[in-house]
C-alpha positions in Angstrom: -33.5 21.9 57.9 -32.3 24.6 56.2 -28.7 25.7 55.8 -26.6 28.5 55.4 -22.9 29.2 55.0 -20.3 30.9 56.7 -17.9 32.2 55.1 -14.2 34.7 55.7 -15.4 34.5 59.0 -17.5 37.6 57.8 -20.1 36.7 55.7 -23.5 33.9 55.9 -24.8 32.6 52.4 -28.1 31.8 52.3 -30.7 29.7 50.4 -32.6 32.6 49.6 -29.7 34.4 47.4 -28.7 36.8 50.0 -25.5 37.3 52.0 -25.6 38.9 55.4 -22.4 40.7 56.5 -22.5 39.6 60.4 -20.3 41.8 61.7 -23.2 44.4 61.0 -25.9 43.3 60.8 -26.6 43.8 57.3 -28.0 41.2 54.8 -26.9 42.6 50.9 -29.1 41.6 48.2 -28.4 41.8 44.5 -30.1 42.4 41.1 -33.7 42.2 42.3 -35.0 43.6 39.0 -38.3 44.4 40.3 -41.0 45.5 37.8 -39.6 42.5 35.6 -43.2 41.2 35.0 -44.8 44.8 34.1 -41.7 45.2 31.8 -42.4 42.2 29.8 -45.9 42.9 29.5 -44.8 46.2 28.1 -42.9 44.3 25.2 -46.4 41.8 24.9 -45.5 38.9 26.6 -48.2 37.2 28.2 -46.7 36.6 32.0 -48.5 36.4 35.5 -48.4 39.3 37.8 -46.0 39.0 40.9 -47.2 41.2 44.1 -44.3 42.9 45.6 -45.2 40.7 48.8 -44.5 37.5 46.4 -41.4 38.6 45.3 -39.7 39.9 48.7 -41.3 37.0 50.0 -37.4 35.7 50.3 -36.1 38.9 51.6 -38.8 38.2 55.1 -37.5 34.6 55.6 -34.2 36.0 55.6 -35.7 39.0 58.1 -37.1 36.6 60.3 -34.9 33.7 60.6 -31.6 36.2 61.0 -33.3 39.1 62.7 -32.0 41.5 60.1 -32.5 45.1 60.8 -30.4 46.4 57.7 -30.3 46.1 53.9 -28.4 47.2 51.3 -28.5 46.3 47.3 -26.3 46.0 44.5 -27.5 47.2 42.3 -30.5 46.7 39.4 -33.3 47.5 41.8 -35.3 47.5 38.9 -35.8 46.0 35.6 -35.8 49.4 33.6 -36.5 53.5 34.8 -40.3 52.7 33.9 -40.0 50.4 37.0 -39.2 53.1 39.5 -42.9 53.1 41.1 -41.7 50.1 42.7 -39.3 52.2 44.8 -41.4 53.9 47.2 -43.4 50.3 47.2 -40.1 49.0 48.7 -39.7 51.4 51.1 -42.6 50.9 52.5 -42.4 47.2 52.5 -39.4 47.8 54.3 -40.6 50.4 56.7 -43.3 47.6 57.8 -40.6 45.4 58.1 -39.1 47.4 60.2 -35.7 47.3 58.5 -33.5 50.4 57.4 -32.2 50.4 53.5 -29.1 51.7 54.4 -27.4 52.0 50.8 -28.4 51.7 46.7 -25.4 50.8 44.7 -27.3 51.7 41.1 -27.0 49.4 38.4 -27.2 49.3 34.9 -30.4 48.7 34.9 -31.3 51.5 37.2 -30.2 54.6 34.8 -33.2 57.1 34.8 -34.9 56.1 38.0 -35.5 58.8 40.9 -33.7 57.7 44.3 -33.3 59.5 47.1 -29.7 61.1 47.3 -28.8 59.7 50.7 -29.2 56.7 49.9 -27.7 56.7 46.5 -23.6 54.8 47.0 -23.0 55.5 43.1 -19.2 54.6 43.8 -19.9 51.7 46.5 -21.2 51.3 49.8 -18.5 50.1 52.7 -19.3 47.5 54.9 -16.4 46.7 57.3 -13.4 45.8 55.2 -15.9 44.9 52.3 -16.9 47.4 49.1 -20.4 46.9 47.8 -21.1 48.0 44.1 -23.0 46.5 41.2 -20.0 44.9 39.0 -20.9 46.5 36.1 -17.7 49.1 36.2 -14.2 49.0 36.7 -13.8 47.2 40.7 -12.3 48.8 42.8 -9.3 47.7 45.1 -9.4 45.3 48.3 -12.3 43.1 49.3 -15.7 43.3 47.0 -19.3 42.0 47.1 -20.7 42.7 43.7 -24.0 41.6 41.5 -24.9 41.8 38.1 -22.5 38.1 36.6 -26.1 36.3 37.4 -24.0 33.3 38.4 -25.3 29.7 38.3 -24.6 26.2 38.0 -25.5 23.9 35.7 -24.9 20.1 36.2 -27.3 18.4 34.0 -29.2 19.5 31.0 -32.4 20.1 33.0 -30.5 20.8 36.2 -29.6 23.9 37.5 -28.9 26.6 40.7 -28.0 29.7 40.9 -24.7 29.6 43.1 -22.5 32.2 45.0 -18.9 32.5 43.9 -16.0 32.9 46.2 -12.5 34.3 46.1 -10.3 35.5 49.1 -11.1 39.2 47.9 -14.5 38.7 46.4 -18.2 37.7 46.9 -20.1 37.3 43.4 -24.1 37.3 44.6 -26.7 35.3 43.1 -29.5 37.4 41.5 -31.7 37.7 44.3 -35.0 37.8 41.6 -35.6 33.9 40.1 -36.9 35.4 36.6 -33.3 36.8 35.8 -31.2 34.7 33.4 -28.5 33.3 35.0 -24.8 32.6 33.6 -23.2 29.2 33.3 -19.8 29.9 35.5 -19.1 26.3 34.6 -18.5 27.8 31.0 -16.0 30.7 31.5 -12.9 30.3 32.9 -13.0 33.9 34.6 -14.3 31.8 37.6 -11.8 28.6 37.5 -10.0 29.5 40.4 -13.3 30.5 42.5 -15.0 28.7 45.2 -18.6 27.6 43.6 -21.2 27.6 46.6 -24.5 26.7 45.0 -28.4 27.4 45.9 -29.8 23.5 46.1 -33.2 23.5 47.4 -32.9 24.4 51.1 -29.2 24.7 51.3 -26.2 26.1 50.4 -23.6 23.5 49.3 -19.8 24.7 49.3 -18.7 22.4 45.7 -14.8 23.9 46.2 -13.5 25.5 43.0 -14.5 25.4 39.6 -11.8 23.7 38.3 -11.7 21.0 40.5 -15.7 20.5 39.9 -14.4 20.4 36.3 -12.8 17.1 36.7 -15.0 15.7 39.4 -17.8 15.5 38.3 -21.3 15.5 39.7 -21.8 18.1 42.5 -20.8 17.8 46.3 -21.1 19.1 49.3 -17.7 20.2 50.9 -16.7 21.5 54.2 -13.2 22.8 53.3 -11.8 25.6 53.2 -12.9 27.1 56.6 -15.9 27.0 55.3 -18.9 25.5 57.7 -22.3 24.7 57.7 -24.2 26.8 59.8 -27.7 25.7 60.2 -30.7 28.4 60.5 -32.5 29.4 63.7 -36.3 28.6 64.1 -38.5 31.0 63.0 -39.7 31.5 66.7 -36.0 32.3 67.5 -34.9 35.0 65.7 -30.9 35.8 65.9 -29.0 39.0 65.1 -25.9 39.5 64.1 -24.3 43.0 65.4 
């Protein structure tokens, strides 16, 4: 079975690197980096070819399982501004999907792409009591959901996930694209006082903060901290959060 999180009463985490703000309905997706593949065979790297269906593939379980109507991203829709054809791609995708992009928070990796103006949040996008950017600039005050740290986990030397990380004022995002590098949190002490929730297969496992993690050890599942499982609804079942 597969499990999400629920967190500051607001907010799910789930496996597939996205958080969905309940209270509207909204799943928020960061970093997606799309044209990554074209971008590297630019430079002359041999790499296969993703279809934009492979790489949202993520984005529908999340559509189907949570009946999510709404999207918005933070930033680094695309790899680079060579990348943009992928936006009208998206839009269609989404348009299919029958779910409404509701803001672009624009990243650094987005400078010299075309957007549409309405959708463009260059100074964040509200969601409730929550501020969406990218994390690249200054934050600003109150409660934040940013991208762009790439945050994982490392436990092992050839074990990994990329993880969520979780302060009473702050949601750090996962990079919703798998081909982005990701940064060790366990290494900078930025994130010693933050809650590490970590991407493990099918599940999202709430590890409690870094700094207790430090001295524990090997990685476990916690329900602490008001923080609950919250199992997924059957594809047949879809459930929306208004």
């Amino acid at each position: 079975m597969r499990t999400c999180l629920q967190i500051h009463t607001e907010w799910l985490l789930t496996p597939e690197r996205v958080g969905i703000h309940l209270p509207t309905g909204t799943a928020v997706a960061a970093d997606l980096h799309l044209g990554y593949d074209q971008a590297r065979i630019r430079a002359g790297d041999a790499v296969p070819i993703a279809t934009l269906e492979e790489q949202l593939a993520p984005l529908r379980q999340v559509i189907l399982h949570h009946g999510i109507r709404r999207l918005a991203v933070a930033g680094d829709l695309v790899e680079d501004s060579r990348c943009g054809e992928a936006v009208p791609r998206l839009l269609e995708w989404l348009a299919e999907a029958q779910v409404e992009l509701i803001g672009i928070v624009p990243g650094n990796h987005d400078e010299g792409i075309r957007l549409n103006g309405a959708l463009v949040f260059a100074n964040g996008l509200s969601l409730g009591a929550w501020r969406v950017v990218h994390g690249d600039k200054r934050l600003p005050a109150g409660s934040v959901v940013q991208g762009h740290i790439h945050p994982m986990l490392r436990w092992s030397r050839h074990r990994a996930g990329p993880c969520y990380l979780v302060a009473s004022h702050r949601l750090i995002l996962p990079a919703f694209t798998p081909d982005a590098s990701g940064m060790d949190v366990t290494n900078d002490p930025r994130w010693r006082e933050y809650r590490c929730c970590v991407i493990a297969g099918d599940s999202v496992l709430d590890l409690g903060k870094l700094r207790e993690l430090a001295t524990r050890g090997k990685p476990r599942a916690s329900g602490r901290r008001g923080v609950r499982a919250y199992p997924r609804p059957t594809a047949g079942r879809p459930r929306a959060y208004q």
